[in-house]
Structures are given as structure tokens and as C-alpha cells.
TIDREN-352332 format. One line per field, with one value per residue: residue number from 0; residue in one letter; y, x, z of N, C-alpha, C in turn. Coordinates in steps of 0.1 Angstrom, whole numbers, plus 5000, padded with zeros to 4 digits. Each point is the difference from the previous one (the first is absolute). Layout:
N
i <- c(NUM, ...);
aa <- c(A, ...);
n_c2 <- c(Y, ...);
n_c1 <- c(X, ...);
n_c3 <- c(Z, ...);
ca_c2 <- c(Y, ...);
ca_c1 <- c(X, ...);
ca_c3 <- c(Z, ...);
c_c2 <- c(Y, ...);
c_c1 <- c(X, ...);
c_c3 <- c(Z, ...);
END
This chain:
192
i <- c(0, 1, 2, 3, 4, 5, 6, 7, 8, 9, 10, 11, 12, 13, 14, 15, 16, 17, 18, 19, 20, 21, 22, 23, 24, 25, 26, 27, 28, 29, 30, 31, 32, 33, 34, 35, 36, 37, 38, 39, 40, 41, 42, 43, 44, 45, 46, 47, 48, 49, 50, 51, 52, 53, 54, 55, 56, 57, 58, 59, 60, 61, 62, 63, 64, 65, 66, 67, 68, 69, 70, 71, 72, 73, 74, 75, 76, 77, 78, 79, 80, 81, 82, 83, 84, 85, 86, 87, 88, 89, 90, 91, 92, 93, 94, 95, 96, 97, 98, 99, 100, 101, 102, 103, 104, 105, 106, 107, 108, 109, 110, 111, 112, 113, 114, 115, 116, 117, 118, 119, 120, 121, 122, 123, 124, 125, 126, 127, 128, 129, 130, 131, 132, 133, 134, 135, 136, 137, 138, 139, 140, 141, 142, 143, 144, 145, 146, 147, 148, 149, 150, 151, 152, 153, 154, 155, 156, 157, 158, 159, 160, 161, 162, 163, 164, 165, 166, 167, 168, 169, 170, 171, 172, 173, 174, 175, 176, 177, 178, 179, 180, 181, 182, 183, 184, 185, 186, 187, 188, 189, 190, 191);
aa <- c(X, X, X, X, X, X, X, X, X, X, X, X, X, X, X, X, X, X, X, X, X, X, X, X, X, X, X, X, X, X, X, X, X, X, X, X, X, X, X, X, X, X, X, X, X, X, X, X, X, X, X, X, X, X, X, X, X, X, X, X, X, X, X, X, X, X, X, X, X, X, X, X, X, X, X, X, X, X, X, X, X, X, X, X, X, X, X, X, X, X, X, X, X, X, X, X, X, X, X, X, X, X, X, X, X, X, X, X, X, X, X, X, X, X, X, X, X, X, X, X, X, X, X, X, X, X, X, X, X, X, X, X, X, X, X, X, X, X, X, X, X, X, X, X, X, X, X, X, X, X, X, X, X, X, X, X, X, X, X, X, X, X, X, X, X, X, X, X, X, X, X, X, X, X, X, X, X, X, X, X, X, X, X, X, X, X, X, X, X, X, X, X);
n_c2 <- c(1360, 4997, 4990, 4999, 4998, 5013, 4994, 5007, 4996, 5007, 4997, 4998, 5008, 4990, 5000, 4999, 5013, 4993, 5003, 5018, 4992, 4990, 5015, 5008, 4992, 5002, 5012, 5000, 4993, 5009, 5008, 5005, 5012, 4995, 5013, 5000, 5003, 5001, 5000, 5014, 5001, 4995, 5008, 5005, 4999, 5008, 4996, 5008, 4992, 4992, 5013, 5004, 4995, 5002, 5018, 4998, 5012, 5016, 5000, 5007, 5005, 5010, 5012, 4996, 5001, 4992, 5002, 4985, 5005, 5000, 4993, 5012, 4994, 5011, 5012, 4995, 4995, 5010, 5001, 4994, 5002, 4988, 4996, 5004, 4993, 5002, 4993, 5001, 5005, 5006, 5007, 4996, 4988, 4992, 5009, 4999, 4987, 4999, 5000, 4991, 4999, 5005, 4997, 4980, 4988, 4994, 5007, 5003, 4987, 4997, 5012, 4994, 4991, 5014, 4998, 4996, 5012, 5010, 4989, 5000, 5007, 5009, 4992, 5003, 4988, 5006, 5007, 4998, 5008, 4991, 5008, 4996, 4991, 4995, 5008, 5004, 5009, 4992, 5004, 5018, 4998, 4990, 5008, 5009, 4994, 4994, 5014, 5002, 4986, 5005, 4988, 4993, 4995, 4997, 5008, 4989, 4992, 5000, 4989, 5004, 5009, 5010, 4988, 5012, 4998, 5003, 5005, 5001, 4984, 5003, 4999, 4989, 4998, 4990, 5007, 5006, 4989, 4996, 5010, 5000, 4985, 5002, 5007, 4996, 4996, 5008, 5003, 4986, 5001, 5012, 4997, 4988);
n_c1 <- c(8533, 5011, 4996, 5009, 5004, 4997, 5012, 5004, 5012, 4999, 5015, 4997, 5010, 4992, 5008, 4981, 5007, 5009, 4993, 5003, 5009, 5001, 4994, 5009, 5010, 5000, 5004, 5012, 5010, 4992, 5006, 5005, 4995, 5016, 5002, 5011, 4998, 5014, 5002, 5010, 4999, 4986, 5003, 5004, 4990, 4992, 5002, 4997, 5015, 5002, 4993, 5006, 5009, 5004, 5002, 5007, 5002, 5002, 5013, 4994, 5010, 4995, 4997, 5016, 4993, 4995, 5008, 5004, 5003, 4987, 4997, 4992, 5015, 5006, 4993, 5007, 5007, 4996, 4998, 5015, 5002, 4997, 5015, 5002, 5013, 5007, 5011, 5016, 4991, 5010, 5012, 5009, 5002, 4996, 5015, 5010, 4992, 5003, 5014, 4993, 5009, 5009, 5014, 4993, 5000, 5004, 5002, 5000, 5005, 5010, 5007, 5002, 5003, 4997, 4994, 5013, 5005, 4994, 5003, 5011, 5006, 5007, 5003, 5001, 5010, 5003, 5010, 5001, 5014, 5001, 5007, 5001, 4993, 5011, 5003, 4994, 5009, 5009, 4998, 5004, 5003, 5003, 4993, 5012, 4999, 5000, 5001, 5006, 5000, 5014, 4996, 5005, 5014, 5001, 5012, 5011, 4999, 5010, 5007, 5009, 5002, 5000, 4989, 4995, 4998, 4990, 4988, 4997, 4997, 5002, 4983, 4998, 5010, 4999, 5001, 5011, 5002, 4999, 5009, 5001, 5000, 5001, 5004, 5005, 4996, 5006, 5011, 4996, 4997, 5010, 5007, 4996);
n_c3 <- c(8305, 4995, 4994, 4993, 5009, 4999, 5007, 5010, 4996, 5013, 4998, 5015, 5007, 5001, 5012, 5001, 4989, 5005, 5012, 4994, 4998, 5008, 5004, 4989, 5000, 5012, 4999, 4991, 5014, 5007, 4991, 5008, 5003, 5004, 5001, 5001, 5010, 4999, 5016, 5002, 5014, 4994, 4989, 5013, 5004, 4988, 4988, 4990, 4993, 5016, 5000, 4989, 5008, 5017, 4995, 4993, 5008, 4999, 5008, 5009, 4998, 4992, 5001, 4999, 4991, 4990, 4993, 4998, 5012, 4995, 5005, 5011, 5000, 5007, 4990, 4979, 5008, 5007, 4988, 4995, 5013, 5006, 5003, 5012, 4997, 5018, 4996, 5010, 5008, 4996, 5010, 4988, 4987, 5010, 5007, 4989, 5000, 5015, 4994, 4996, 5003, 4990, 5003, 4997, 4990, 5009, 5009, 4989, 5000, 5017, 4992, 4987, 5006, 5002, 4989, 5002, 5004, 4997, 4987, 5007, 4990, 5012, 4993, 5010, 4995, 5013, 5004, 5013, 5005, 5012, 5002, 4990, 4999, 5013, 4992, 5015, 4991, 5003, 5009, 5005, 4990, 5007, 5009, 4991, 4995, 5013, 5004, 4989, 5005, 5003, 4994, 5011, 4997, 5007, 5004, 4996, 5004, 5002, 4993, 5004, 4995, 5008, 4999, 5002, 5003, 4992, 4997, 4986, 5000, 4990, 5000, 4998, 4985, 5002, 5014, 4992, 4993, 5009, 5010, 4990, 5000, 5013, 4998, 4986, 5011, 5005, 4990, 4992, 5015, 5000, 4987, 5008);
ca_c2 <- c(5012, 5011, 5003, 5016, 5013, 5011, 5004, 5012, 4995, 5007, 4995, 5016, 5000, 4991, 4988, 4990, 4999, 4989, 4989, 5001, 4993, 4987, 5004, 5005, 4986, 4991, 5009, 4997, 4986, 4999, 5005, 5015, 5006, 5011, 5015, 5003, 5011, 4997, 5011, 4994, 4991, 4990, 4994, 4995, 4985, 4991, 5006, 5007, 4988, 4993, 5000, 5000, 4984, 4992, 5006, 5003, 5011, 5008, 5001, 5017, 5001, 5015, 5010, 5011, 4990, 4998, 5007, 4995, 4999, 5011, 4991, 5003, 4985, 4998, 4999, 4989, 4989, 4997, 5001, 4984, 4988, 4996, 5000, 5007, 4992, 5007, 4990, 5004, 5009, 5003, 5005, 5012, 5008, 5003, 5013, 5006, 5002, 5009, 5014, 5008, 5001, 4989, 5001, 4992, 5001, 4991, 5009, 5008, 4988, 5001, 5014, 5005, 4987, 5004, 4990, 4990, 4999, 5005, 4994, 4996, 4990, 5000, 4994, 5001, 4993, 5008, 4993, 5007, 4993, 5000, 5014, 5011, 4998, 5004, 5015, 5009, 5006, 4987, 4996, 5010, 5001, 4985, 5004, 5008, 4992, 4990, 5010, 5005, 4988, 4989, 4990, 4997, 4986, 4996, 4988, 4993, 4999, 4991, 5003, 5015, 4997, 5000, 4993, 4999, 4991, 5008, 5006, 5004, 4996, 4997, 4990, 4987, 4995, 4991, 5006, 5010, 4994, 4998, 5013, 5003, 4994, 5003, 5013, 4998, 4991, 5011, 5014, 4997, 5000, 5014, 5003, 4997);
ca_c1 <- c(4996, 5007, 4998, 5001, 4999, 5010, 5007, 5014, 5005, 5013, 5006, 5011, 5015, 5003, 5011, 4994, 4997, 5000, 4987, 4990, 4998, 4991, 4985, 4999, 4993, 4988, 4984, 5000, 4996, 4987, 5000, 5001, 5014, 5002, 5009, 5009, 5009, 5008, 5012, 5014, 5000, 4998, 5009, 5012, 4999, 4995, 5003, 4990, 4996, 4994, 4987, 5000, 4998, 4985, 4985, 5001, 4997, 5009, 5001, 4998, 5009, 5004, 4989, 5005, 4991, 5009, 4995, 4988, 4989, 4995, 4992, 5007, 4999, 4995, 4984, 4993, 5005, 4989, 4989, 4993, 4998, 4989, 5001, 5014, 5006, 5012, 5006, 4991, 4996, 5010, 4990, 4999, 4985, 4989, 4999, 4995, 4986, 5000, 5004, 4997, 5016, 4995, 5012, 5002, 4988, 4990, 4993, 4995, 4988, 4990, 4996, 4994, 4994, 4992, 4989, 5000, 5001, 4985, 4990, 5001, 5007, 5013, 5011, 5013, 5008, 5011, 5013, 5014, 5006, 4994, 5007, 4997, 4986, 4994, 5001, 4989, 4999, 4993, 4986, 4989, 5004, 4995, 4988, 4993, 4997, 4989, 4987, 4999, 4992, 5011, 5003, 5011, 4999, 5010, 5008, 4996, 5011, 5012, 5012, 5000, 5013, 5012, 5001, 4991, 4979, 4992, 4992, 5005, 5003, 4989, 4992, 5002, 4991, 4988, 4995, 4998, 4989, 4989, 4998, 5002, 4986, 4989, 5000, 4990, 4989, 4990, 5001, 4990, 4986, 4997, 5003, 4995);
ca_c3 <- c(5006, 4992, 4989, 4990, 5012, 4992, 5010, 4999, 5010, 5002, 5001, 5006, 5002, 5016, 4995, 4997, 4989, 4990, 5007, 4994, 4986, 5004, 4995, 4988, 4998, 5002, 4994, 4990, 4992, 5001, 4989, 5004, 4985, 5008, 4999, 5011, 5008, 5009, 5000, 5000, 5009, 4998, 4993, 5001, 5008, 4996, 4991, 4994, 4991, 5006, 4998, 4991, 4990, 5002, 4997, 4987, 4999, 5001, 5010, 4998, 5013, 5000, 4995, 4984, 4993, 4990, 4990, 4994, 5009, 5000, 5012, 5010, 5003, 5013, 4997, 4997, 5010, 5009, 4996, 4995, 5010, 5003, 5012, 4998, 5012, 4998, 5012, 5014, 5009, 5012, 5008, 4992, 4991, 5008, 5003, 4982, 4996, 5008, 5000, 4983, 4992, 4990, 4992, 4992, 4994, 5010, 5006, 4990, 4991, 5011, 5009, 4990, 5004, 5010, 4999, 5001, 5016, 5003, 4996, 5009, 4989, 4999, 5015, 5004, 5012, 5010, 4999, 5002, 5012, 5006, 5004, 4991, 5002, 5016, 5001, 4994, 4988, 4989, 5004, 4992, 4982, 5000, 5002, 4998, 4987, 5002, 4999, 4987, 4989, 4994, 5007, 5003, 5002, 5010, 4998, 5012, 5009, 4995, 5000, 4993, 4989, 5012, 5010, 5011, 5002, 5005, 4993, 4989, 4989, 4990, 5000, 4989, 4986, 5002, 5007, 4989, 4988, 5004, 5000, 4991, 4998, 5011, 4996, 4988, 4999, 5009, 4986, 4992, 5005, 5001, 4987, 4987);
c_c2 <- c(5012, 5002, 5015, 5012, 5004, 5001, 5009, 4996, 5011, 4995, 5013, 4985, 4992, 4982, 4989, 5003, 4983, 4992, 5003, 4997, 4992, 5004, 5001, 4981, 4998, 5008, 4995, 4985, 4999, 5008, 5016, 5002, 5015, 5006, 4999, 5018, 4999, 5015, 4999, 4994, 4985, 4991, 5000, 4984, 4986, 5002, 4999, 4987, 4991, 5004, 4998, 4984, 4995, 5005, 4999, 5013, 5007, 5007, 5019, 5008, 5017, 5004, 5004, 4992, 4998, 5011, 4998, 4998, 5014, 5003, 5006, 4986, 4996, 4999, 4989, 4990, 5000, 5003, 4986, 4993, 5003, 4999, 5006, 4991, 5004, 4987, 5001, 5017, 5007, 5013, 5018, 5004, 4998, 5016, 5005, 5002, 5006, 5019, 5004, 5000, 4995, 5005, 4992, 4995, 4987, 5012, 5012, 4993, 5000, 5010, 5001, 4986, 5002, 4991, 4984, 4995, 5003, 4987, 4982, 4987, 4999, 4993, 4999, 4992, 5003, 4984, 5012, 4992, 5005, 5012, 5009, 5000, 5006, 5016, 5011, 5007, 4986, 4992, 5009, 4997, 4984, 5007, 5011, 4991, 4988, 5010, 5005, 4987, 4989, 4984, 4995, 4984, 4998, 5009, 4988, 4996, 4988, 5006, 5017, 4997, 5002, 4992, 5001, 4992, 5013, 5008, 5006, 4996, 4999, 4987, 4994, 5006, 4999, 5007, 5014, 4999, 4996, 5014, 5004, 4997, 5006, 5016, 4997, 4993, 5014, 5007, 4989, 4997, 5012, 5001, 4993, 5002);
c_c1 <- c(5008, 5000, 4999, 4996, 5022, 5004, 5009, 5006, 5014, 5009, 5013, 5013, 5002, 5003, 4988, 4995, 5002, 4987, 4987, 5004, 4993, 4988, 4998, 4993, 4989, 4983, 5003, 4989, 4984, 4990, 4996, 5013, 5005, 5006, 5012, 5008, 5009, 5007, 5013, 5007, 4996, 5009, 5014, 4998, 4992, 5001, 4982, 4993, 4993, 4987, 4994, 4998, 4983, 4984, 5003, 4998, 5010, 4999, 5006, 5013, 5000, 4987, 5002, 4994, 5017, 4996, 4984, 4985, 4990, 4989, 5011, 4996, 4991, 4983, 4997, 5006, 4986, 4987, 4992, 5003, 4987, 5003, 5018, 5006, 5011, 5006, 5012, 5001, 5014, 4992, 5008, 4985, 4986, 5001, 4996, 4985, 4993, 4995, 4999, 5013, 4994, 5014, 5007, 4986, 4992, 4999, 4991, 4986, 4987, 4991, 4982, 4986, 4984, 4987, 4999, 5001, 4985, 4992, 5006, 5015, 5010, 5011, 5015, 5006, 5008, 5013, 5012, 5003, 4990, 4998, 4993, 4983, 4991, 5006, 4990, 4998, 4991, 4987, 4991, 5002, 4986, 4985, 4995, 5003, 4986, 4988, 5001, 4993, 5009, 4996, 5011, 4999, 5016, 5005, 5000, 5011, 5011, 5014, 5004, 5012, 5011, 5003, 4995, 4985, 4992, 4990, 5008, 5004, 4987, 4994, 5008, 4991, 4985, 4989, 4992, 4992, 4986, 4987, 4997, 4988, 4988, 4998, 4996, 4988, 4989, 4996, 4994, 4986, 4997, 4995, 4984, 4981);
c_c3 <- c(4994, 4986, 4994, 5012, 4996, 5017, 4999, 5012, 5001, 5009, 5008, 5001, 5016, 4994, 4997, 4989, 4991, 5000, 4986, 4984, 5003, 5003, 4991, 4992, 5005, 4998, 4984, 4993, 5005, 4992, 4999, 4986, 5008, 4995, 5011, 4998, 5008, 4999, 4996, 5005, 5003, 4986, 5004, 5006, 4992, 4981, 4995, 4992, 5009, 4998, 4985, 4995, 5008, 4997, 4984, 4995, 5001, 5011, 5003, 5010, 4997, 4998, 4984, 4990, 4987, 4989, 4991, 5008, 5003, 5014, 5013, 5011, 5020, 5001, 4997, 5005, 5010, 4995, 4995, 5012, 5005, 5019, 5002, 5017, 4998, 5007, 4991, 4999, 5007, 5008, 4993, 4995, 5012, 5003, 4990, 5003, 5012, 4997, 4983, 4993, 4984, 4995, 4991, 4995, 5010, 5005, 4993, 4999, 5010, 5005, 4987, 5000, 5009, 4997, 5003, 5016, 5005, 5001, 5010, 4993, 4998, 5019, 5003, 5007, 5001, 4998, 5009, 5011, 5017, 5008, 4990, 5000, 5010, 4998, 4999, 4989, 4988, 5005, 5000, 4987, 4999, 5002, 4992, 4983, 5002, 5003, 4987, 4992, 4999, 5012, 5004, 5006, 5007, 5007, 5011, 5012, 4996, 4997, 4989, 4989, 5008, 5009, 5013, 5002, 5007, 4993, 4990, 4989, 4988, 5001, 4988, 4989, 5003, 5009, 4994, 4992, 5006, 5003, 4986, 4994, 5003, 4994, 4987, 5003, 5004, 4986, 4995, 5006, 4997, 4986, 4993, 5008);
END
């Protein structure tokens, strides 16, 4: 089902960033060819190489391109996906995308991503603490992205990184991939 489907996977700054190298695998090893975006934040938690070794790909953490780079990278980053997944989801970049912010290059990427949300292709698995979820501001931001197109998948309920149990933890690898599935299955009925 994934075959050569061009994912963008953006990668924010919540302690279940490690959860999404083991997506990064598992869309890999079904033969999606991902892009990663991680913030600064998410590289304090997870390093850039984890993704790198399991997509075989180069992995994106600034807007400042390299010298040798002529390609304004946030465009051609979302021009060649086919689908754009944010896991996880903190309840930073959801406001970001909320409120249009675009001050690093995942959020640049999301704000510039508009076709792929229209066309129903871009998802979000939310990841915060239980408090921080149940906060009206993060739940207007949660509705005002699932009325702009963004799909959303969890969060779910269980143990937190703080140790609390309660709504907020990112769906599973596997739960994601599946979503994931289900969503390419909809872009090649559409496509062909």
C-alpha cells in the first residue's frame, strides 16, 4: 500500500518523539521513502541519525539551506510528498499550525503544505501531558486544524511520561501506520 508513496514526516519536540523512529521504520520497511523534519526541540530528544539510518534519507532540522543547496527546502520538501505526518503532534506546533506561525522549518513546511491538507493528506498524532490536552486553548487550536483538513489520530489514553495515566499519549507505531495506510489507499483511488 505504500509503495513509493513520498511521506513527510515531521518530527516536533514531545518526549514520544523516540516512538516516531519506529514509524520512520515501519512506513520504510513497507516501502514509503520518507523525508524527516524534526525540530530543535525534537533533536534534543531524539538524534537526526536515528532517522537517517532507518529511512536512508537525509534528515531536515533548519530552513538555512547549505550553500550547495539551491531548492527553497520547506516548498521542495512539500512539493515531493505525497502525504505529510506529524508524530508526535505537541500541543506547540498544533497552535503553530492553529495560528499560522511559521518561525522553524516544520512549521514553515506545515503552513506551505496547504494542498495536501485540502486534499485530505496530511495527519496529526497529538502527544502531550494530560493537563495540557484537557486545556481549552489546545482544544480550540485541535478544532481549528481538524476544520482546516488536518486528520487526526489519537491521542490515547495511558501511561504519560510523567507518569500520570490519562488521555495524551501518542497512538502506537503501528496504529499510525495503519492510518497511514487507510489514507494512501483513499490518494491512489483518487489518483488513478
Amino acid at each position: 500500500m505504500l509503495e513509493n508513496l513520498n511521506i513527510l514526516l515531521g518530527v516536533a519536540g514531545g518526549v514520544a518523539a523516540y516512538k516516531a523512529v519506529d514509524l520512520a521504520s515501519k512506513l520504510t520497511a513497507r516501502g514509503a521513502r520518507v523525508s524527516t523534519v524534526m525540530t530543535e526541540a525534537a533533536c534534543r530528544l531524539v538524534g537526526p541519525k536515528s532517522f537517517e539510518a532507518v529511512t536512508r534519507s537525509a534528515v531536515y532540522t533548519t530552513m538555512w539551506n547549505r550553500p550547495e543547496e539551491y531548492e527553497i527546502s520547506h516548498i521542495a520538501l512539500v512539493d515531493s510528498a505525497d502525504l505529510v505526518v506529524v508524530a508526535p503532534a505537541t500541543a506547540n506546533i498544533i497552535g503553530k499550525i492553529a495560528g499560522g506561525i511559521c518561525d522553524d522549518l516544520l512549521s514553515t513546511v506545515l503552513c506551505a503544505c496547504w494542498p495536501r491538507i485540502e486534499s485530505g493528506a496530511a495527519l496529526l498524532a497529538p502527544a502531550m501531558n494530560d493537563k495540557m490536552w484537557a486545556n481549552p486553548v489546545v482544544q480550540n487550536n485541535v478544532k481549528t486544524v481538524k476544520e482546516l483538513g488536518f486528520q487526526l489520530i489519537g491521542p490515547v489514553e495511558g501511561r504519560l511520561a510523567c507518569g500520570a495515566e490519562g488521555p495524551g499519549r501518542m497512538s502506537e507505531p503501528q496504529d499510525i501506520t495503519e492510518a497511514i495506510e487507510a489514507i494512501a489507499s483513499k490518494i491512489k483511488k483518487r489518483d488513478s
